[in-house]
C-alpha positions, -999 to 999 in steps of 0.1 A, spaced: 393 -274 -213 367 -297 -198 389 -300 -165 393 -265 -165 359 -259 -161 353 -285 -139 375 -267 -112 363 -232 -121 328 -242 -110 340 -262 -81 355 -227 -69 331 -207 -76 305 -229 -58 323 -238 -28 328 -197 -22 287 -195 -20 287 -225 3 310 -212 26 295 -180 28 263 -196 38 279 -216 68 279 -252 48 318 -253 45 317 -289 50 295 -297 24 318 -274 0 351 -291 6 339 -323 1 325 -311 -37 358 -297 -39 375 -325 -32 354 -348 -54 358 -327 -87 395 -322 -83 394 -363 -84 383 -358 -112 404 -329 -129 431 -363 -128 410 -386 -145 424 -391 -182 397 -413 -193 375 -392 -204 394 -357 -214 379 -357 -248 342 -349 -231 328 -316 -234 304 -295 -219 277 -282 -237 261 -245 -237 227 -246 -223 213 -237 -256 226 -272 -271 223 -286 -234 211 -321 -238 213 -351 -212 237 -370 -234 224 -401 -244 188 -394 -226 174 -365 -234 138 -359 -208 119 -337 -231 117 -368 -253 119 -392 -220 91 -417 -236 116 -434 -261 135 -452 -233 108 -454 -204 111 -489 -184 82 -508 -195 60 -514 -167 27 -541 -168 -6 -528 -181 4 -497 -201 20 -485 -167 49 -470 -186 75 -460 -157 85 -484 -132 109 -462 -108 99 -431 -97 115 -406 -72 97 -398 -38 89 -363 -32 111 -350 -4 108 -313 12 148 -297 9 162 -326 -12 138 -331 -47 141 -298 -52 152 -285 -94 188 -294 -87 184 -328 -73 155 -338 -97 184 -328 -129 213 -346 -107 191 -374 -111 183 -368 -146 217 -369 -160 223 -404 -139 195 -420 -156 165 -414 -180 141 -434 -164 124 -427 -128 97 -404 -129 109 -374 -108 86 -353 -82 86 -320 -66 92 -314 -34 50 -309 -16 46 -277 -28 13 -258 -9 -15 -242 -32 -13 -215 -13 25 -212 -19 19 -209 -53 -16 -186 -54 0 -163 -31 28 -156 -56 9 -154 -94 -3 -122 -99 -33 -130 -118 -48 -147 -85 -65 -131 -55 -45 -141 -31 -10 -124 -46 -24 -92 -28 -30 -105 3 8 -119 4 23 -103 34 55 -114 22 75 -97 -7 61 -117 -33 83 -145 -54 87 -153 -90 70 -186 -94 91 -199 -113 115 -202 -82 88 -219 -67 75 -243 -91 104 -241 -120 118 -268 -138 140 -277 -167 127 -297 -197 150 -325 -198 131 -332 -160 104 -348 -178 82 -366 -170 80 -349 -136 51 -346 -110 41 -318 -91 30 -327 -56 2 -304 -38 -5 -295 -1 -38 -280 13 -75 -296 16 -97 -263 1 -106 -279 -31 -108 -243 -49 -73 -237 -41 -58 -269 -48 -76 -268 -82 -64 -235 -91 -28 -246 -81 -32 -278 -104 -40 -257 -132 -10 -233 -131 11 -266 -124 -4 -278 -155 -1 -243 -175 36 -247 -162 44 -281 -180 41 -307 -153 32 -342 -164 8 -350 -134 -5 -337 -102 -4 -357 -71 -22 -347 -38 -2 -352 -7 -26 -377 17 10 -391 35 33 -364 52 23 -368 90 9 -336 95 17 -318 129 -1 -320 160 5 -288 173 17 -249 168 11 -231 135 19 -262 109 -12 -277 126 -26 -279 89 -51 -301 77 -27 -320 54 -8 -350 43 -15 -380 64 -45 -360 82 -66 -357 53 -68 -399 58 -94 -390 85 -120 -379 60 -118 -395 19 -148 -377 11 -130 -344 12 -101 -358 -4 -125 -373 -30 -138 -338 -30 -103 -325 -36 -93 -347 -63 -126 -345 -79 -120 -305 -83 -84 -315 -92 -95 -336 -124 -121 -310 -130 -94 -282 -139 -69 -299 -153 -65 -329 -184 -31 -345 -174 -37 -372 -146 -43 -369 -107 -30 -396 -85 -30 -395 -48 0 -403 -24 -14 -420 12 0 -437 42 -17 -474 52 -36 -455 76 -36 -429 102 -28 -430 142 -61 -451 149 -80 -455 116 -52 -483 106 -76 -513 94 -73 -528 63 -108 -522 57 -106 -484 65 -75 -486 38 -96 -504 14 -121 -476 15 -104 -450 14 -90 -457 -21 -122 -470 -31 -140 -437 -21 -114 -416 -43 -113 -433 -68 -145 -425 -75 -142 -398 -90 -115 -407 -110 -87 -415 -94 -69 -439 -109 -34 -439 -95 -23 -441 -56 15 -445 -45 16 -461 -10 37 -459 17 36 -494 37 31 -477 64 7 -461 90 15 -425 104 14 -415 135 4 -377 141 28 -365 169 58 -387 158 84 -367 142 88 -373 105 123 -393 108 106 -420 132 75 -424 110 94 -438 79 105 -464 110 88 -470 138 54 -481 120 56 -518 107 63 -519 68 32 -539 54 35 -544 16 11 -576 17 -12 -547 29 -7 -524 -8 -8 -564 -26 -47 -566 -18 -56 -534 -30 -38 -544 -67 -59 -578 -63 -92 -558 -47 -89 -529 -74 -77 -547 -106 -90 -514 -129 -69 -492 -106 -24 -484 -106 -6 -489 -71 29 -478 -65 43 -489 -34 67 -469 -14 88 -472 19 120 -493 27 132 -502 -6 167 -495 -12 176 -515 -44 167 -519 -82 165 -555 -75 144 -550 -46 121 -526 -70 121 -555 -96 110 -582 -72 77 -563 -63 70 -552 -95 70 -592 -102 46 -600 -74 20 -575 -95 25 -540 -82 27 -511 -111 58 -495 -102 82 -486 -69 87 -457 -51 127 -445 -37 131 -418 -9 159 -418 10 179 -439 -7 177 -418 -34 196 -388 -16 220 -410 -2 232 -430 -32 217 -412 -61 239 -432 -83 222 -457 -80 196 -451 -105 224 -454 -129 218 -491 -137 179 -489 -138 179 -495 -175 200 -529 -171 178 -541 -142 146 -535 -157 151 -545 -192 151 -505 -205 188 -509 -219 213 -477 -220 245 -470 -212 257 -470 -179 271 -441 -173 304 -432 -151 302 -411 -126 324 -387 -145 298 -387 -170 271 -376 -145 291 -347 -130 301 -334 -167 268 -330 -174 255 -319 -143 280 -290 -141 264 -279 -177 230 -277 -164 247 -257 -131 266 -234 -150 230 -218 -164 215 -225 -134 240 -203 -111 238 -177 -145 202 -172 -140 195 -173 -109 172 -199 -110 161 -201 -71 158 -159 -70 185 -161 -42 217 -142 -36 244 -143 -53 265 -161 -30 238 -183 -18 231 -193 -55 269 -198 -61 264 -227 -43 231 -240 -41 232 -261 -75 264 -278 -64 247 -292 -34 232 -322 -47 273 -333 -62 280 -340 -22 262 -373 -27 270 -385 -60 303 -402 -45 298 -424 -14 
């Protein structure tokens, strides 16, 4: 039976996770699916075989039939913020099966990550490392759409070479990553993220390479500004400066970073400015801005979005309540079912069942017994 099934994955799962020292985590997924395993409500559901696996009721290959309308042509006003060991496959199809609408990301993903392990590049024999399949590094499922892949690194040839096996991969768009504070000091001293706000020419020069190797579109994700180069002006032409070459689409975080300030204090200590991301939709009326940082409702999302802004960005809040996104037809006008949270784990546990099969993150056994159950721990408050 369904419920059966239910509990046979919870097992299964929670032996992986507590094998890999996240006991915690495991119990509590245990404990939420046997709540479940009483529910009557909804005995008569099935789970599908992946080859019939569908999201019921929203399926992503064929996403563009129920996107949230956004204002000029802008079709998809909610979108997912990329978040290293959280937007990883699992989470991005968690979120999938809660709602069909927010655009999903990758988690940064570095060109060289992805050169270093593709065989028909250079740099796959100068991997130190045992090589991995890329498809543990860049996979994803095809009811994910539309999903973005987001790229580290500043060597244009690289990151245009990494856009195109993105591309040849299925992803919908490639961002570049102009809004991780990058580290000060030690080994992830990179010229990334955040940094690369020091210099729009080479990130015009970057994106400009981008565009150049692939035909799906390039957007760029940036901070306000950067420890001292924090002026409106500076802002102003920075996006100005890359989208010059074609640019057409920037997500903003309403904030400045500050290089040297752990990651956790820079999505707080820096003053939210959203009047700040307003201008640029008023000072660049040809270009897209979605703003990002400190929004932790759909009505929130919907307010901004009135004031003129082309869609909203949701990080954290995402992770923590990723049920939330459950009502994002409702609140933007999109329509849909609402579904229960029952619902969501029925058909997350379908997409898990393959996922564990295949080994989709090229991991252990025990270590992939649990990893696609992970992401259940925060369905339920």
């Amino acid at each position: 039976s369904g419920s059966g099934r239910l509990h046979g994955v919870a097992c299964i799962s929670t032996i992986g996770l507590e094998r890999n020292g996240t006991e915690r985590q495991g119990l509590k997924a245990s404990s939420t699916l046997k709540r479940l395993d009483v529910e009557t409500r909804h005995r008569n559901m099935q789970i599908a075989s992946h080859d019939d696996f569908r999201v019921s009721g929203h399926d992503g290959a064929n996403a563009a039939d129920t996107q949230v309308a956004r204002r000029d042509g802008f079709p998809r006003a909610i979108a997912i913020a990329p978040m290293i060991d959280v937007t990883d496959r699992h989470f991005r199809m968690l979120i999938r099966c809660v709602s069909p609408h927010p655009t999903l990301w990758s988690e940064m993903t570095w060109d060289r990550a992805i050169l270093f392990n593709t065989q028909s590049e250079p740099e796959y024999c100068l991997n130190k490392n045992p090589p991995r399949p890329l498809e543990a590094i860049i996979g994803f499922s095809a009811e994910e759409h539309p999903v973005v892949m987001q790229l580290g690194g500043s060597d244009a040839a690289m990151l245009a070479r990494a856009a195109k096996i993105a591309e040849q991969r299925g992803y919908d768009e490639i961002n570049l990553n102009c809004g991780c504070p990058a580290a000060t000091r030690g080994r992830a001293r990179n010229n990334y993220g955040a940094r690369l706000m020091f210099d729009p020419p080479l990130v015009a020069e970057c994106c400009a390479a981008i565009i150049n190797a692939v035909s799906i579109p390039v957007s760029v994700k940036c901070r306000l500004g950067v420890d001292h180069r924090d002026s409106y002006e500076e802002l102003h032409e920075f996006v100005s400066t890359v989208s010059a070459v074609g640019v057409k689409h920037f997500i903003v975080h309403a904030r400045k970073a500050i290089l040297g300030l752990d990651t956790t204090k820079n999505r707080s200590v820096p003053p939210l400015r959203y009047e700040w991301v307003l201008r640029l939709v008023d000072d660049f009326p040809q270009l897209f801005f979605t703003i990002n940082g400190g929004i932790n409702t759909l009505e929130t999302a919907r307010d901004l979005i009135a004031k003129g802004l082309h869609g909203v960005m949701i990080g954290r809040r995402a992770k923590a309540e990723p049920f939330l996104f459950a009502r994002t037809g409702l609140v933007f006008g999109g329509g849909g079912e609402v579904p229960t949270r029952r619902q969501v784990i029925t058909r997350y546990l379908a997409y898990a069942v393959q996922a564990q099969k295949d080994n989709y993150d090229d991991k252990l056994p025990e270590t992939m017994g649990g990893a696609p159950l992970l992401p259940l721990v925060w369905v339920f408050p």
